[in-house]
C-alpha positions as CSV (number, residue, x, y, z in Angstrom):
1,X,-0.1,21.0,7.6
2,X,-0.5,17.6,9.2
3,X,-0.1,17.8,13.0
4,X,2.6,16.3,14.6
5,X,2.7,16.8,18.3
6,X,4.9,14.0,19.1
7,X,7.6,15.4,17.7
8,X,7.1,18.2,20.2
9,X,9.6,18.3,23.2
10,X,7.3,18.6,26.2
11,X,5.1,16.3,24.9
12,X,6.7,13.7,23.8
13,X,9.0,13.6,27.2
14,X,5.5,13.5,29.5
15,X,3.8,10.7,27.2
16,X,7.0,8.7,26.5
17,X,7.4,8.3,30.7
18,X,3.3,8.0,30.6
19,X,3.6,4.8,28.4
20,X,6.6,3.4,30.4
21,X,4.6,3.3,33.4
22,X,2.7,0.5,31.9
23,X,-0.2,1.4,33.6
24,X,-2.1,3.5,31.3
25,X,-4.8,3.9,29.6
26,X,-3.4,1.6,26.2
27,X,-2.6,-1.4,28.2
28,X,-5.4,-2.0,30.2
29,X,-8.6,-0.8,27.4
30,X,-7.2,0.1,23.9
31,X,-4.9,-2.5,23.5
32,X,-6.3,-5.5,24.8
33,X,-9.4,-4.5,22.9
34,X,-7.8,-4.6,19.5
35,X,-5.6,-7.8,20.4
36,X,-8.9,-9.1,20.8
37,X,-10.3,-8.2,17.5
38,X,-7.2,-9.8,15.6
39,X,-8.0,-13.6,14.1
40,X,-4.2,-14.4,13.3
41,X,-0.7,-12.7,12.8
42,X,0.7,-16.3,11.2
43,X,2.5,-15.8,8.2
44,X,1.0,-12.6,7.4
45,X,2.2,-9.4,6.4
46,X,1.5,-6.6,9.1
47,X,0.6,-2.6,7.8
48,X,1.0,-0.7,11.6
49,X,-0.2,2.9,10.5
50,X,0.8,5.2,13.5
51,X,3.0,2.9,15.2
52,X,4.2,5.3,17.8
53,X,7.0,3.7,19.9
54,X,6.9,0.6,17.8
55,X,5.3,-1.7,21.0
56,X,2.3,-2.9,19.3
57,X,4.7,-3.6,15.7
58,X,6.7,-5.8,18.2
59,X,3.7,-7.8,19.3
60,X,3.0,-8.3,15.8
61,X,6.4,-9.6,14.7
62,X,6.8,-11.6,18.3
63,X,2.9,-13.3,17.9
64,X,4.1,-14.7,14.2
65,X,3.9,-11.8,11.4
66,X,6.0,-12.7,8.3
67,X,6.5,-8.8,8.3
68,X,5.6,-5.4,9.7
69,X,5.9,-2.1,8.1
70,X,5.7,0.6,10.9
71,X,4.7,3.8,9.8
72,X,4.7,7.1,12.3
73,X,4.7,10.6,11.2
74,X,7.0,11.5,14.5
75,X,10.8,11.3,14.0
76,X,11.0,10.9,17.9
77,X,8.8,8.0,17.9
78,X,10.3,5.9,14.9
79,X,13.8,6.3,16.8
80,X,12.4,5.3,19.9
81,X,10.9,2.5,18.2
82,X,14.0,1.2,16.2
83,X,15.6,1.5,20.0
84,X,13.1,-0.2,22.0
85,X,11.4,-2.2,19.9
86,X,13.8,-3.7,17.5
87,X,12.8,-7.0,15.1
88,X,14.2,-8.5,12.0
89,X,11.1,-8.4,10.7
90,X,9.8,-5.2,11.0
91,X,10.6,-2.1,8.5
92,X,10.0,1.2,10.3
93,X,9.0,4.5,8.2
94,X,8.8,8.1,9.2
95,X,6.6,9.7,7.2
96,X,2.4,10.8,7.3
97,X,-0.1,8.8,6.8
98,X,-1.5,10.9,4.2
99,X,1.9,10.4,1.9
100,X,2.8,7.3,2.4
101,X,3.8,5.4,-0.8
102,X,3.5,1.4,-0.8
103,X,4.3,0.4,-4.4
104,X,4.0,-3.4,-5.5
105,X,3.1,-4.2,-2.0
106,X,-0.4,-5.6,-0.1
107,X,-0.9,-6.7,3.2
108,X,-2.9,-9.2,4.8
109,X,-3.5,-7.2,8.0
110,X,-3.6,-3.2,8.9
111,X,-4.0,-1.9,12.1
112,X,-4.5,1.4,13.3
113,X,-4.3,2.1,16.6
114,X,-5.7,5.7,18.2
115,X,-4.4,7.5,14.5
116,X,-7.7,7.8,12.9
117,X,-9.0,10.8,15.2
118,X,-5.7,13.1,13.8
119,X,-6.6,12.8,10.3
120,X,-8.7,15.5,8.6
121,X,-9.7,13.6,5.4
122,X,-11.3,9.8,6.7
123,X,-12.5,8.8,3.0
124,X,-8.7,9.4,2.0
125,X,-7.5,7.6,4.6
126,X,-9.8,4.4,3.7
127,X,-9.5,4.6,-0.1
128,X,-5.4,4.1,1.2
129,X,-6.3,1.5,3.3
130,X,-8.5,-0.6,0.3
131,X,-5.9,0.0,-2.0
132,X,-3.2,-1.7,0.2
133,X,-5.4,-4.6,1.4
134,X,-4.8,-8.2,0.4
135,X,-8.5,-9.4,-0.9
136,X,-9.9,-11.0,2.4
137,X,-7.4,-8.8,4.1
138,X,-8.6,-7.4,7.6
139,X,-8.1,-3.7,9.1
140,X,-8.7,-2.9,12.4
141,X,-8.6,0.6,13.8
142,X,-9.1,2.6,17.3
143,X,-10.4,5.9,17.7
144,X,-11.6,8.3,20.1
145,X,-15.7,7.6,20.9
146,X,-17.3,10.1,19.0
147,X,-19.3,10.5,22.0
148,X,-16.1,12.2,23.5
149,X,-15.0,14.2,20.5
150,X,-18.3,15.4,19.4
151,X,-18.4,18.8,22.0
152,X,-16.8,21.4,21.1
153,X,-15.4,22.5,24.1
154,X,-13.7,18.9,24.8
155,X,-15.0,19.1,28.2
156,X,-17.2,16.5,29.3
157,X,-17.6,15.5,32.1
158,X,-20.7,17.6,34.6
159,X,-19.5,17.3,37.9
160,X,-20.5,18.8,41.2
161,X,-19.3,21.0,43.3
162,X,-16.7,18.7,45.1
163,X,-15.7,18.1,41.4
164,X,-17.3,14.5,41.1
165,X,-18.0,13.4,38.1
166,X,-22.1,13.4,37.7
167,X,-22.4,12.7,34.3
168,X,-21.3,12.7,31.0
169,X,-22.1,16.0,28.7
170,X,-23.2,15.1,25.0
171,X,-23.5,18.1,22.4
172,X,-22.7,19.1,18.6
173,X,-22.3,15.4,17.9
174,X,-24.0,15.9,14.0
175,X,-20.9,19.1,13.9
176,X,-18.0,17.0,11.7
177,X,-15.1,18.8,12.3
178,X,-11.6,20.0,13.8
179,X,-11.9,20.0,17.6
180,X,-8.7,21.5,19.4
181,X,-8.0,20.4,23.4
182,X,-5.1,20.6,25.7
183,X,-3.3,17.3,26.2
184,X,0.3,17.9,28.1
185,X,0.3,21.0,25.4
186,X,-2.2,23.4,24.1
187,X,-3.8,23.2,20.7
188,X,-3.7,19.1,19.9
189,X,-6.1,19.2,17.3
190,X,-8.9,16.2,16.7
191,X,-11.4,15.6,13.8
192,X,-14.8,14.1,15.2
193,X,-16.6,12.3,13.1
194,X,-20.5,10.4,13.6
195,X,-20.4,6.8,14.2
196,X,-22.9,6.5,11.0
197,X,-19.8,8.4,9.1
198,X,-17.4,5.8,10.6
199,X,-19.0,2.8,9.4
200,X,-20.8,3.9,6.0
201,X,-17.9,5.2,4.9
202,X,-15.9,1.8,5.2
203,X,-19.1,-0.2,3.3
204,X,-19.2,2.7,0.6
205,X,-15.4,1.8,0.0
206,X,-16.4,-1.9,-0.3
207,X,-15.2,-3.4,2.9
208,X,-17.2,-5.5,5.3
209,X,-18.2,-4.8,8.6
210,X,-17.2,-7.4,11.3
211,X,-17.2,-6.3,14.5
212,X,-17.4,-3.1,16.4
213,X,-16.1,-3.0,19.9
214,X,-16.6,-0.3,23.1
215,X,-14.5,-1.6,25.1
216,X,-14.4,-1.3,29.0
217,X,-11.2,-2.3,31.5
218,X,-9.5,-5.5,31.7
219,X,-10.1,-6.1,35.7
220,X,-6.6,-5.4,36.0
221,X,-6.5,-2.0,35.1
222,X,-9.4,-1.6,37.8
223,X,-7.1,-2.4,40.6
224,X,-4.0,-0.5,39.1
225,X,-5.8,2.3,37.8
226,X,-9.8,3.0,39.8
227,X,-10.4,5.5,37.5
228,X,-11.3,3.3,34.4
229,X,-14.6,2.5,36.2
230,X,-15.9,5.6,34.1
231,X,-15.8,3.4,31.0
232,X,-18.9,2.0,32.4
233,X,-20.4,5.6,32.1
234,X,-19.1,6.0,28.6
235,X,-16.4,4.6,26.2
236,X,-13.5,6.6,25.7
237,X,-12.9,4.8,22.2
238,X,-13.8,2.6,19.8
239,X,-12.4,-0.5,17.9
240,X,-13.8,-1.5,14.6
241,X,-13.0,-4.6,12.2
242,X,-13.5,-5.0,8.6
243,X,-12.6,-7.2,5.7
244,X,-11.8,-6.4,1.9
C-alpha cells in the first residue's frame, strides 16, 4: 500500500500550521536550494510530482511556466492547494506517484521536491520520469541525505548528557531499505537509498548528471531559526539535477 500520511488528521493539521509559519525548514534550505538549481520556467511545461499544498506549483506558474501539472497522492493537500494556491495554469491531480498516467504529454521540466524518500521502487520512479521528459528536458529532485536515513533507528544525533548535540551518528548506510520514524505520528515510513544508488541509477536510465547540491541555510533562516547551523555538521537533504 503506498503511504499516505498527509491524508492523516493529526498530521496534516500539525504540518499544514508548520508550513504557514513560513519559517521552516522548506523555506530557508530545501527550497531555495532547488530554485537555485532551476535554469528557466519560460514557456515551459512544469511536471510537480508531490506537490503538497501547491506553493512551489504556484512559483512555477507565477516565474513563467506555460503549464504545471501538480500531482499529490494526499486528497487534503490537492484541496488545500486548489484553495491556496490557485492558477490558470496549473492542473492539479490526486493520485500516486506510482500510477500516474500522462498520455500524449512531455514536459520540459519535473521537479520533485522531498517525494523521492517515500517511494519503495526508485528505478520505477525514474523509468516514469524518462518516459515523460521532453529530450533536453531537466528533473530536479530533493531527498532526505542518505547520511540521515541510512540508521536504522532514525536517531542521529550523539549528544551529551545536557542533551547537546556532539555529533552526528552514521551506521547501516550500505542497508537499502524501509526505515520507519515518528514524525507528528508514529510509523512514517522512509526508503534509504546510497548516494552511488542515487546517481547510477539516473545514468543507467540515460539521463545526465548536472549538478548535485548539499545545501546549507540561506543567512536568513539563521537568524529566524538558530538551529539550521547543524547543516554545517551534516546535510539534512540533497538536491540533484539531470538532463534527458
Amino acid at each position: 500500500m503506498k503511504q499516505n500520511i498527509y491524508d492523516n488528521d493529526i498530521f496534516f493539521k500539525s504540518y499544514s500550521s508548520l508550513r504557514k509559519t513560513g519559517v521552516t525548514f522548506n523555506d530557508f534550505v530545501e527550497q531555495p536550494a532547488i530554485k537555485s538549481a532551476i535554469s528557466s520556467f519560460n514557456g515551459k511545461t512544469v511536471l510537480d510530482l508531490g506537490c503538497g499544498n501547491g506553493q512551489f506549483s504556484k512559483y512555477c506558474a507565477d516565474n513563467g511556466a506555460l503549464k504545471v501539472t501538480a500531482v499529490d497522492i494526499s486528497m487534503n493537500m490537492i484541496e488545500l492547494a486548489k484553495n491556496e494556491n490557485k492558477h490558470d495554469n496549473i492542473e492539479y491531480i490526486c493520485t500516486p506517484i506510482e500510477d500516474l498516467e500522462i498520455k500524449n504529454q512531455k514536459f520540459d521540466l519535473i521537479i520533485s521536491s522531498l517525494m523521492t524518500h517515500y517511494i519503495e521502487d526508485y528505478t520505477k520512479l525514474i523509468e516514469k520520469v524518462v518516459s515523460l521528459l521532453n529530450t533536453n528536458g531537466e528533473f530536479i529532485f530533493s531527498t532526505e541525505h542518505p547520511i540521515v536515513t541510512a540508521r536504522k533507528e532514525m536517531n542521529n544525533w550523539i549528544k551529551d548528557k545536557d542533551g547537546n548535540n556532539l555529533h552526528w551518528g552514521l551506521d547501516n548506510y550500505q542497508e537499502e531499505g524501509k526505515r520507519e520514524e515518528h514524525w507528528y505520528i508514529d510509523g512514517v515510513v522512509k526508503y534509504h537509498r546510497t548516494i552511488s544508488t542515487f546517481i547510477n541509477t539516473l545514468i543507467n536510465s540515460g539521463l545526465v548528471l548536472e549538478k548535485i547540491i548539499e545545501p546549507q541555510a540561506i543567512p536568513i533562516g539563521l537568524e529566524k531559526m538558530p538551529q539550521l547551523v547543524n547543516e554545517e555538521s551534516r546535510p539534512s537533504i540533497i538536491v540533484i539535477k539531470a538532463r534527458k
